[in-house]
DRENFINU-127732 format. One record per atom (N, C-alpha, C): chain; x, y, z. Coordinates in Angstrom, 1 decimal. Layout:
chain, x, y, z
A, X, Y, Z
...
//
This chain:
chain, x, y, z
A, -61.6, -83.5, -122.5
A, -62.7, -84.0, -121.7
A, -63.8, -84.5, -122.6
A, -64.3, -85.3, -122.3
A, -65.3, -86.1, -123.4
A, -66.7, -85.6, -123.2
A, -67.7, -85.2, -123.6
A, -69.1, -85.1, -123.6
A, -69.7, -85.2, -122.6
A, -69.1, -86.8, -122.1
A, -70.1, -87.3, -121.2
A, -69.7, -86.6, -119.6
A, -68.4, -86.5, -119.5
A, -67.8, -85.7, -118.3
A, -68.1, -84.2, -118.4
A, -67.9, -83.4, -119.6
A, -68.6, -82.2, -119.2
A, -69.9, -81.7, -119.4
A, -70.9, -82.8, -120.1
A, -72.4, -82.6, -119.0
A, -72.2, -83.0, -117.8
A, -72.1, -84.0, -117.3
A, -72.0, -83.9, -115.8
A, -71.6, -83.1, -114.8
A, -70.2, -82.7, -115.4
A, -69.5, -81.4, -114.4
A, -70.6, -80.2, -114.5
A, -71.4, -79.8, -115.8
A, -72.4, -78.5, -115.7
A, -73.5, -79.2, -115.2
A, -73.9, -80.3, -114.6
A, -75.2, -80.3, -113.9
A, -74.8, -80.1, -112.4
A, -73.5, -80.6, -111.8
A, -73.2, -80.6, -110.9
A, -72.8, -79.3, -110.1
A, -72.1, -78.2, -111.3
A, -72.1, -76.9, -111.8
A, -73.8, -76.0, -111.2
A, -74.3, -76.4, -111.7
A, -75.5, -75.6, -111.8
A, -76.4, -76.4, -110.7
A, -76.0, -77.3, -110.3
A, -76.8, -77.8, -109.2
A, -76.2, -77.0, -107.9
A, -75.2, -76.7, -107.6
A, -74.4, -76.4, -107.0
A, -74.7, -74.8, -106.6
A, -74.8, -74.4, -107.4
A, -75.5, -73.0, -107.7
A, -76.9, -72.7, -107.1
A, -77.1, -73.2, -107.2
A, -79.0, -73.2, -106.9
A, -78.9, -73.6, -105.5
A, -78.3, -74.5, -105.2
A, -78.0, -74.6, -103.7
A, -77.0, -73.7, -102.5
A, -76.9, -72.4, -103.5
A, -76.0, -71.7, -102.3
A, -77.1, -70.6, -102.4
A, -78.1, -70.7, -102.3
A, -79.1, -68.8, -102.4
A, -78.9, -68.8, -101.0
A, -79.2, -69.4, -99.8
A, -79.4, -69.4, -98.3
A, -78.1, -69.4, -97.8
A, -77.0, -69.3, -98.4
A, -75.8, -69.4, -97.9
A, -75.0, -67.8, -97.3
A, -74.1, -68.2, -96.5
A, -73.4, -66.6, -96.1
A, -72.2, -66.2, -96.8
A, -71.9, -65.4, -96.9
A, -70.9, -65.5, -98.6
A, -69.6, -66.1, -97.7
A, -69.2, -66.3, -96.5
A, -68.3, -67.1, -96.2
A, -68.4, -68.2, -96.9
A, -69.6, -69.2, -96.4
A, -69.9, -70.2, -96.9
A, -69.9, -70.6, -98.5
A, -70.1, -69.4, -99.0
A, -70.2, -69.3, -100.6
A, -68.5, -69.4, -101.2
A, -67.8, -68.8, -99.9
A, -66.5, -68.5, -101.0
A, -65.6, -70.0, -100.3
A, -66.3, -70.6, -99.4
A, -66.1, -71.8, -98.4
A, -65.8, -72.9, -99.7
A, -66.6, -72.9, -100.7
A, -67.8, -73.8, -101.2
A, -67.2, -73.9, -102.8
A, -66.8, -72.1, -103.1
A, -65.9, -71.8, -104.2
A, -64.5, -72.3, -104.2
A, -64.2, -72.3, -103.2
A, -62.6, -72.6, -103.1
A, -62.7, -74.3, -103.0
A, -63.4, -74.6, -102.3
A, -63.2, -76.4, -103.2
A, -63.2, -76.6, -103.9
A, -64.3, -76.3, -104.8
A, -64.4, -76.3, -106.2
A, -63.3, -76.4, -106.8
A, -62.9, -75.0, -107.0
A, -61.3, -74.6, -107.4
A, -60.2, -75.5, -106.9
A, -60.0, -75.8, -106.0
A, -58.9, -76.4, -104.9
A, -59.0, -78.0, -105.5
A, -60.7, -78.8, -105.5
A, -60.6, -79.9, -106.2
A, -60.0, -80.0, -107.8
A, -60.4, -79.3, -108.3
A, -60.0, -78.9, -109.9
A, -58.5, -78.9, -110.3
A, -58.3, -78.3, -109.5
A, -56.1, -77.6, -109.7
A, -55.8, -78.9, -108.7
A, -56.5, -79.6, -108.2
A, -55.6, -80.7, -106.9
A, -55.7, -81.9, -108.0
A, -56.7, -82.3, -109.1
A, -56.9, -83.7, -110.0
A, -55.8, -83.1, -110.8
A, -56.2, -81.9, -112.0
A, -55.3, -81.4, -113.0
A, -54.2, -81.5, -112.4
A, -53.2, -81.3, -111.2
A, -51.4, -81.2, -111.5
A, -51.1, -82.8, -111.1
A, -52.3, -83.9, -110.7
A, -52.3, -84.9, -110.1
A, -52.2, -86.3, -111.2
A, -53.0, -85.3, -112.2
A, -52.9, -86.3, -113.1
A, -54.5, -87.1, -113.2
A, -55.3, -86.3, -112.3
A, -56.4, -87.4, -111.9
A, -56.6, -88.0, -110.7
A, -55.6, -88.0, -109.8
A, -55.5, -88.7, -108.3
A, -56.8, -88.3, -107.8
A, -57.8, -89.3, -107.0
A, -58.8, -89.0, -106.1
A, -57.9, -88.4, -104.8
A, -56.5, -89.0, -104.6
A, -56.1, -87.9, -103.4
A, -55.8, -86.3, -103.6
A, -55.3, -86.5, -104.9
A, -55.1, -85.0, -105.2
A, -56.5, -84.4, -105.0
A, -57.1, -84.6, -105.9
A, -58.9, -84.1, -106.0
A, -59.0, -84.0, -104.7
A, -58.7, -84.8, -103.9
A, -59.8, -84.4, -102.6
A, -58.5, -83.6, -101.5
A, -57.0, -83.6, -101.4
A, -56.3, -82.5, -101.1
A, -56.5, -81.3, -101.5
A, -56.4, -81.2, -102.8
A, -56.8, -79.8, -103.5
A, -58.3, -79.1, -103.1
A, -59.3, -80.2, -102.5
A, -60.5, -79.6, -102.1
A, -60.3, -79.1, -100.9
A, -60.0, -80.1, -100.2
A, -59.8, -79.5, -99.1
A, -58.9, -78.0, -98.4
A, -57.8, -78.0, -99.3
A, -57.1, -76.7, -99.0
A, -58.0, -75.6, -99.7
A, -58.0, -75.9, -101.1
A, -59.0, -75.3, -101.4
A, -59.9, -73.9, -100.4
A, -61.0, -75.4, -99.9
A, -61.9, -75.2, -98.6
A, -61.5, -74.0, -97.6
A, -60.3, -74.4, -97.2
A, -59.5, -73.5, -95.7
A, -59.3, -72.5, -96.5
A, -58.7, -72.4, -97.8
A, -58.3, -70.7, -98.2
A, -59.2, -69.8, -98.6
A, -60.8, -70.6, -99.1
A, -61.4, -69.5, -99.1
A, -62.4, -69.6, -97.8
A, -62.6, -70.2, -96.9
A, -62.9, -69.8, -95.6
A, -62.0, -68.9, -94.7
A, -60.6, -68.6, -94.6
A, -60.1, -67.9, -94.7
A, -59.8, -66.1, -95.0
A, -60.0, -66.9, -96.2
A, -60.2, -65.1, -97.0
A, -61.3, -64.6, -96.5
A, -62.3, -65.0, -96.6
A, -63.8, -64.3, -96.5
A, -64.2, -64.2, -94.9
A, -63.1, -64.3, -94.3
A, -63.0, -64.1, -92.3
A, -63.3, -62.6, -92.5
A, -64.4, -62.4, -91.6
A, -65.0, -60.9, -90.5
A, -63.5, -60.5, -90.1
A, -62.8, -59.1, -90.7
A, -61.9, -58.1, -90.0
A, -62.6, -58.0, -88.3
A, -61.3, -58.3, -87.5
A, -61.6, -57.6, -85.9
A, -61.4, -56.6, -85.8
//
């Protein structure tokens, strides 16, 4: 990854951050799991914007999922 792409990913990183203090840790682990989910969906993709945004999206569901209120 070249310079210019990983300042960007740490502003977007740390912007990202700063914007979850009002959040509910569902939302937080909501929020984490795209992250992740986009990351692992470009990397096995090769780069695909579909992969990136598949991988976000599942991402998304599994950690909204995990972080579900026991009944």
């Amino acid at each position: 990854m070249n310079s210019i792409k990983r300042s960007a990913l740490c502003v977007v990183v740390l912007a990202g951050l700063a914007g979850c203090s009002g959040m509910t840790q569902q939302e937080k682990n909501t929020a984490i799991g795209a992250g992740v989910g986009g990351v692992a969906g470009s990397a096995l993709t090769g780069g695909s914007a579909l992969g990136t945004v598949g991988g976000a999206a599942v991402g998304g569901v599994i950690g909204h999922e995990v972080s579900k209120p026991k009944r």
